[in-house]
C-alpha positions as CSV (number, residue, x, y, z in Angstrom):
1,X,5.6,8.9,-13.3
2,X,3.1,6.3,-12.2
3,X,0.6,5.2,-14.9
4,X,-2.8,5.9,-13.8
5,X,-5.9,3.6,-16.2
6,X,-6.9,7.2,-17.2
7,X,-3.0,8.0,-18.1
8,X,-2.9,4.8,-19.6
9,X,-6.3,5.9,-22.0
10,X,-4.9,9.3,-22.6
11,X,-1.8,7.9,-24.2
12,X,-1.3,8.7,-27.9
13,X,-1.2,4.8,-29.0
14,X,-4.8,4.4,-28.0
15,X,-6.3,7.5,-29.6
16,X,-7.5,5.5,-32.7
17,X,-9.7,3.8,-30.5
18,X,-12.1,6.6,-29.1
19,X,-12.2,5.1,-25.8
20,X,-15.2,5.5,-24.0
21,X,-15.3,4.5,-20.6
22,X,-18.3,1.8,-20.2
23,X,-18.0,0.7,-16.1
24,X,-16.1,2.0,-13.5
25,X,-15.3,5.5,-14.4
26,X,-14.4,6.5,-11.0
27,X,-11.8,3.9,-10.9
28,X,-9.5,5.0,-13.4
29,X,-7.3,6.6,-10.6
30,X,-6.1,3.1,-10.3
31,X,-2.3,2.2,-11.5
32,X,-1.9,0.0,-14.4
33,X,1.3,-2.5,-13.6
34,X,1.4,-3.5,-17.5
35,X,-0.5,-3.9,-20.3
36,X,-1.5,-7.3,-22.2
37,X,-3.6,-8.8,-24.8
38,X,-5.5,-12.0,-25.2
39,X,-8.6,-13.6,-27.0
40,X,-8.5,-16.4,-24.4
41,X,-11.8,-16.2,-22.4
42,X,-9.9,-18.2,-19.6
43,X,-7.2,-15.9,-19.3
44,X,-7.2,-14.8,-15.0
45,X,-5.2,-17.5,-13.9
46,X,-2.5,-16.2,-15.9
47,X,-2.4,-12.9,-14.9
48,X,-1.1,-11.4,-11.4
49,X,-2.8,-8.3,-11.2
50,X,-2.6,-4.4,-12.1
51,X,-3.2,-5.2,-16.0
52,X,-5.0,-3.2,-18.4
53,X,-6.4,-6.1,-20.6
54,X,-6.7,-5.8,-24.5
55,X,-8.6,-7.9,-26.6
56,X,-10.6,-7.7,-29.9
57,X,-13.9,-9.6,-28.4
58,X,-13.2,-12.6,-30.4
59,X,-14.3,-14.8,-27.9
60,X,-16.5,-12.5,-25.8
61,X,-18.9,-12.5,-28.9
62,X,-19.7,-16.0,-29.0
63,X,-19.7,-16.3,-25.0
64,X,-23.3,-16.7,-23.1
65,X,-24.3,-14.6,-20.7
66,X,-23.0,-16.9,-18.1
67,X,-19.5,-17.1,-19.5
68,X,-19.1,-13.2,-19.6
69,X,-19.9,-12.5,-16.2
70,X,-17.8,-15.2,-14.8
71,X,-15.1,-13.4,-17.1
72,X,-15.8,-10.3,-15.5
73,X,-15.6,-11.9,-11.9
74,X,-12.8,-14.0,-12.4
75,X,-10.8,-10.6,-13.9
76,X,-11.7,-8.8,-10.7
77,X,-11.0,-11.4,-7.9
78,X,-7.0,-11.4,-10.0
79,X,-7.2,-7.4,-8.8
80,X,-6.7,-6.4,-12.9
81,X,-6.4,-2.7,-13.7
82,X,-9.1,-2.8,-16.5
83,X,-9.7,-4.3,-19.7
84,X,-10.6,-2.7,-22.9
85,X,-12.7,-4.6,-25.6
86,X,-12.3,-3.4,-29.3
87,X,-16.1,-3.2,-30.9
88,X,-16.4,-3.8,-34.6
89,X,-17.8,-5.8,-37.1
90,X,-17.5,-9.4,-34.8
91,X,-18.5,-7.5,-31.6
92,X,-20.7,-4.3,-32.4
93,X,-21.0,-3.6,-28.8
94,X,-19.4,-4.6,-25.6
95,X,-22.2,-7.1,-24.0
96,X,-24.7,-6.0,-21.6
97,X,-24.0,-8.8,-19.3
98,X,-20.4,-7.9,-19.1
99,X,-21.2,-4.0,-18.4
100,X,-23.5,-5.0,-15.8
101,X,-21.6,-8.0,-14.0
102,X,-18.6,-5.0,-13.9
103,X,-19.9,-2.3,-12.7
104,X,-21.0,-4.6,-10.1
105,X,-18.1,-5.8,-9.2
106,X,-16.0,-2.7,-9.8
107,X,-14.0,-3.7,-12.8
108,X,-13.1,-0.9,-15.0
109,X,-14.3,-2.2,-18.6
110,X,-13.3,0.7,-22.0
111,X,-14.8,0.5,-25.5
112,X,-12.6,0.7,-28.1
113,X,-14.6,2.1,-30.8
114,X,-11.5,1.8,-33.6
115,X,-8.9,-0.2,-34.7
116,X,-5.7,0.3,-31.9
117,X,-2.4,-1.8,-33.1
118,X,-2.4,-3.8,-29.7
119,X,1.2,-4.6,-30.5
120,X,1.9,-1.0,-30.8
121,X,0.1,0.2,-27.7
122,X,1.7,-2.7,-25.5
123,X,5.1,-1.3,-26.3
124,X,5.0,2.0,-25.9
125,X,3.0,1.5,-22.4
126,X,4.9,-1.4,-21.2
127,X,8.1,1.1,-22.0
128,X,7.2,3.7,-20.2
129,X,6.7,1.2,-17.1
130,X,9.9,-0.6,-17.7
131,X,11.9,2.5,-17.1
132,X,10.1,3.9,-14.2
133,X,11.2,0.5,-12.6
134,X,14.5,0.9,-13.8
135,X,14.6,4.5,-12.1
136,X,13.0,3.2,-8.9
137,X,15.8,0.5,-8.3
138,X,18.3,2.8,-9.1
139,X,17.0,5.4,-7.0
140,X,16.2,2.8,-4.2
141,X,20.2,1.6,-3.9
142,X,21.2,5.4,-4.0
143,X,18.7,5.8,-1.0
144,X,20.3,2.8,0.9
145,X,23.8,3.3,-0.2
146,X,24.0,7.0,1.2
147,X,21.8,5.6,4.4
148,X,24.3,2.2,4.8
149,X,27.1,4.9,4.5
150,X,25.9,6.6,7.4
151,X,25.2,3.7,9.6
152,X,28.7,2.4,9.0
153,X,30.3,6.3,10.3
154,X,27.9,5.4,13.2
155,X,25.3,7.9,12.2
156,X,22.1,8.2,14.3
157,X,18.7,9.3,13.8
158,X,19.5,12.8,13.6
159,X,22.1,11.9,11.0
160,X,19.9,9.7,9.2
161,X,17.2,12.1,8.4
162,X,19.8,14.6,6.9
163,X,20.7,11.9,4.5
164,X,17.0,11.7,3.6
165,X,16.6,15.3,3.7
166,X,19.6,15.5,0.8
167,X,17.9,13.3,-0.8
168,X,14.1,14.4,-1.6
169,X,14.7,18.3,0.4
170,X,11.4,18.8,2.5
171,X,10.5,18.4,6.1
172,X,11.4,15.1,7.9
173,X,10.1,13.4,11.4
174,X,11.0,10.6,13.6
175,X,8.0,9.8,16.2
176,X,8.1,7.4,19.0
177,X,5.2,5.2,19.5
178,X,3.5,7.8,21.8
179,X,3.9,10.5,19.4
180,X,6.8,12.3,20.8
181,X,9.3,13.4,18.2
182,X,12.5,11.6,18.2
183,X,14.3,14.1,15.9
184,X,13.0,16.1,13.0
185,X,14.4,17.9,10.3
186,X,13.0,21.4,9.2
187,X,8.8,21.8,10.7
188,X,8.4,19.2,13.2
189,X,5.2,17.1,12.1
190,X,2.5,15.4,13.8
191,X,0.5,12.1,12.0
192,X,-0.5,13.6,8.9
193,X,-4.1,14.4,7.5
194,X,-5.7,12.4,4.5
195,X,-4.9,14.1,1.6
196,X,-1.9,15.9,2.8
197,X,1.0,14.8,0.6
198,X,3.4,13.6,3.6
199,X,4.2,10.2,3.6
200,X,4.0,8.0,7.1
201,X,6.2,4.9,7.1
202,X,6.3,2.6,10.1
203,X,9.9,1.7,11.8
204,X,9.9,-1.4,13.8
205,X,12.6,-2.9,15.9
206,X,12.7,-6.9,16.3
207,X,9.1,-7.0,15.0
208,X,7.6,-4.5,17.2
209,X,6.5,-1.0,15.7
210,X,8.5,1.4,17.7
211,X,8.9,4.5,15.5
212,X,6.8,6.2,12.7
213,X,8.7,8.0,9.6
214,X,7.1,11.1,8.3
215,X,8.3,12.6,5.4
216,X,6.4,16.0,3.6
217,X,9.1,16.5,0.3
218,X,9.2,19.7,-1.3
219,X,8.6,18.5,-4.6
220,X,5.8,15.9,-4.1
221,X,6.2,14.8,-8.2
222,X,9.3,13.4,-6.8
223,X,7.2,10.5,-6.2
224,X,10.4,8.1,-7.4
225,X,12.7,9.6,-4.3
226,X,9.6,9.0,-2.0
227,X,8.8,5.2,-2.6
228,X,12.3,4.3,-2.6
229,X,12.2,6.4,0.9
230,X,9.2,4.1,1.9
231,X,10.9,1.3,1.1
232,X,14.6,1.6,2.3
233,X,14.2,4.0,4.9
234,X,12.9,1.9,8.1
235,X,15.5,-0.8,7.7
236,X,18.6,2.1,8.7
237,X,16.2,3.9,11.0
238,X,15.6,0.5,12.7
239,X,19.5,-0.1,13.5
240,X,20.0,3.3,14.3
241,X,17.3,3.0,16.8
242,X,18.6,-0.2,18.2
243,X,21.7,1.2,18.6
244,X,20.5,4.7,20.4
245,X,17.8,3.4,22.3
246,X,17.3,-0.8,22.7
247,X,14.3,-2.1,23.1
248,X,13.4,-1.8,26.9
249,X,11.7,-4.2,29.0
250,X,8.3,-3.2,28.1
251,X,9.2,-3.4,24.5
252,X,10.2,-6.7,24.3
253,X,7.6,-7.9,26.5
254,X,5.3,-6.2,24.1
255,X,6.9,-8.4,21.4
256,X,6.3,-11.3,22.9
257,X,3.1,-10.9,23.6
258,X,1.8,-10.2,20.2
259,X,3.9,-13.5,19.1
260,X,2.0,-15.5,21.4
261,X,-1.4,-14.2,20.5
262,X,-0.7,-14.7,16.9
263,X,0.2,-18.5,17.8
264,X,-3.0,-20.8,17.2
265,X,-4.6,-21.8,20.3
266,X,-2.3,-20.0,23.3
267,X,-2.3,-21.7,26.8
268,X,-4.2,-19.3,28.9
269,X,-1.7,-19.1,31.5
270,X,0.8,-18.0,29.3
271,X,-1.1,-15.6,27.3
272,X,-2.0,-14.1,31.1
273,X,1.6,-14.2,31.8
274,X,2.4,-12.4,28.9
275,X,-0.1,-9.8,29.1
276,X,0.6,-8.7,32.5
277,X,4.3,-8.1,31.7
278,X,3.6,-6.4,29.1
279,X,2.1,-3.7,31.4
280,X,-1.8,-5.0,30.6
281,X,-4.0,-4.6,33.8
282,X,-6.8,-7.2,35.2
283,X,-9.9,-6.1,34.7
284,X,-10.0,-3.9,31.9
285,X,-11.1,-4.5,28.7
286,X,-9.0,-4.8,25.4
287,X,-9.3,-5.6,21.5
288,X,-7.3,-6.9,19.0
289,X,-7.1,-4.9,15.4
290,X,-5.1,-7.2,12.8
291,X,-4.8,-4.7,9.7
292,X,-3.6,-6.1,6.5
293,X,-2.0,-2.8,3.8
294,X,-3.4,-3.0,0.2
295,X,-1.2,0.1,-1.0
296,X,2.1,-0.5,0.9
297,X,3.3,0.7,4.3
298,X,2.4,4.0,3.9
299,X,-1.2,3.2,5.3
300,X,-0.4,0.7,7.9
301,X,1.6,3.8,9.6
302,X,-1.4,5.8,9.4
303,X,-3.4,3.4,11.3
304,X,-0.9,2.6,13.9
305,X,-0.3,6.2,14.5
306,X,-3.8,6.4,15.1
307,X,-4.0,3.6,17.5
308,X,-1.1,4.7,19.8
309,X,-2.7,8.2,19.7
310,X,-6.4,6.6,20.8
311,X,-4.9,5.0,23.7
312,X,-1.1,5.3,25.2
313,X,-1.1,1.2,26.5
314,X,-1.6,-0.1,22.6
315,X,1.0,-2.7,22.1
316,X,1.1,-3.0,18.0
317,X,3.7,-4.7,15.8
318,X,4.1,-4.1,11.7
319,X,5.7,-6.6,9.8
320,X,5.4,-6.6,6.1
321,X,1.7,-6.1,4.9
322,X,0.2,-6.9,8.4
323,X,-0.3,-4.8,11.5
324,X,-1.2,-6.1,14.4
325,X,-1.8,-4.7,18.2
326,X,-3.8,-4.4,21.4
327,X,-5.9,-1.5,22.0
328,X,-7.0,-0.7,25.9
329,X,-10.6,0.6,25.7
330,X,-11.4,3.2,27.9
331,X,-13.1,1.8,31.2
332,X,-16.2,4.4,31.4
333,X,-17.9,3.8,28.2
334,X,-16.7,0.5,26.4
335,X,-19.2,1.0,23.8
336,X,-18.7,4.8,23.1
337,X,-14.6,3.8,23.2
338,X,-15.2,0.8,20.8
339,X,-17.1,3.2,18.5
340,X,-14.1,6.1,18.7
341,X,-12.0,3.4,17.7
342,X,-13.3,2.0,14.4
């Protein structure tokens, strides 16, 4: 499963160092990507983010005030999990400055209160991570192996969501952009509520979000099965799609809108040109929503969803960790609709 900071604590290799959380306790929902150690003060630049950071408070001890909190703050812009600071005889206690610069700043910071074998700890963490990643890429080709196979025996969307279905068994749905259901596979969703365990995944077609996975497994500790879902699912549903229905007119004017709006400094005329083939009418008011995903695809769908269900004319497009579209507001209250919208 997926190491959580408060997993991470709970392991056995850290119980000889009475952890006590010190900032952030209501961040150790977060996942730790791997763990390190280092009495470097100037150690961010070297990290790329998710870490639980060890470190015996070698240097933090002789550090000013000054130093520690632009620790802390460096740590936190490089997005690291947490660090955990081993109190004893050269740091009795974890600095004030550092406690309060985190908490500020929303970096989770643990007190080890007893000697913890960083070597030790490193390894059996770091190898519990290593072989989740081993099992996701595994998993992952099996997902687009069994998917490719079905493309190649000219399998369609209904076809594809059985092979997903055999794959992690629960409930599966293909919607259109409007909402409509393309095909489904046991209870026919609709965009799923926060909280809900049923994964939405965006599908787009020549850069244009046309489709919206969602997929509610029966086992929702399957989390492996999912991700690779997440990940290697849109790409088959995408040629499927193209095959079964190409883009129409709309859609690619749609496209090629939202390339030229994305350009730097559009010539008016052919932004105007653009926007009135892609169905947008004179006189009525739009606005642009760029989205940018901080945990994966999964919430860029969401937010899509959301948008084509707000207003039928949104033009959107998903590609990697950005969305971007065109929302028409609602001509009778511009301020009420811009409200409904955020």
């Amino acid at each position: 499963m997926s190491l959580s900071l408060a997993d991470v604590l709970a392991h056995p290799s850290f119980a000889a160092g009475r952890p006590v959380v010190r900032a952030g306790a209501d961040l150790l929902t977060q996942p730790v990507r791997w763990v390190h150690s280092s009495e470097v003060i100037d150690i961010a630049h070297l990290l790329r983010g998710g870490e639980l950071l060890l470190t015996g408070g070698f240097a933090l001890a002789s550090a000013d005030p000054a130093g520690l909190r632009r620790y802390v703050r460096e740590l936190s812009a490089r997005r690291v999990a947490g660090v955990a600071v081993e109190t004893g005889p050269q740091l009795p206690q974890i600095p004030a400055e550092l406690v309060e610069e985190a908490t500020e700043v929303g970096l989770p910071v643990v007190e080890l209160r007893g000697v913890v074998p960083f070597v030790e700890v490193a390894e059996a963490i770091n190898g519990l991570l290593v072989n989740e990643s081993v099992q996701r890429l595994r998993r992952g080709d099996a997902v687009a192996h069994a998917l490719s196979e079905e493309l190649a025996r000219g399998g369609g969307p209904d076809e594809l969501l059985e092979v997903l279905a055999r794959l992690l068994p629960g409930d599966v749905t293909l919607l259109d952009a409007t909402g409509d259901v393309i095909a489904a596979l046991g209870d026919e969703m609709t965009a799923p509520a926060a909280g809900s365990g049923v994964f939405a995944v965006p599908v787009s077609v020549q850069g244009v979000g046309v489709a919206t996975l969602l997929v509610s497994p029966d086992d929702p500790a399957d989390h492996v099965t999912a991700e690779a879902i997440v990940e290697r699912a849109p790409t088959a549903l995408a040629i499927s799609l193209l095959r079964s229905f190409p883009p129409s007119a709309a859609v690619r004017a749609a496209q090629a809108l939202l390339r030229i709006v994305c350009q730097p400094n559009p010539a008016p005329e052919r932004l105007v040109a653009a926007a009135r083939a892609a169905g947008m009418v004179d006189g009525a008011s739009y606005v642009g929503v760029v989205g940018r995903a901080v945990d994966g695809p999964v919430s860029l769908a969401a937010i899509d969803a959301a948008l084509h269900r707000y207003a039928a004319g949104t033009v959107s497009s998903v590609a990697g960790d950005e969305l971007h579209a065109i929302v028409v507001l609602r001509s009778d209250d511009r301020v009420g609709s811009c409200a409904a919208l955020v």
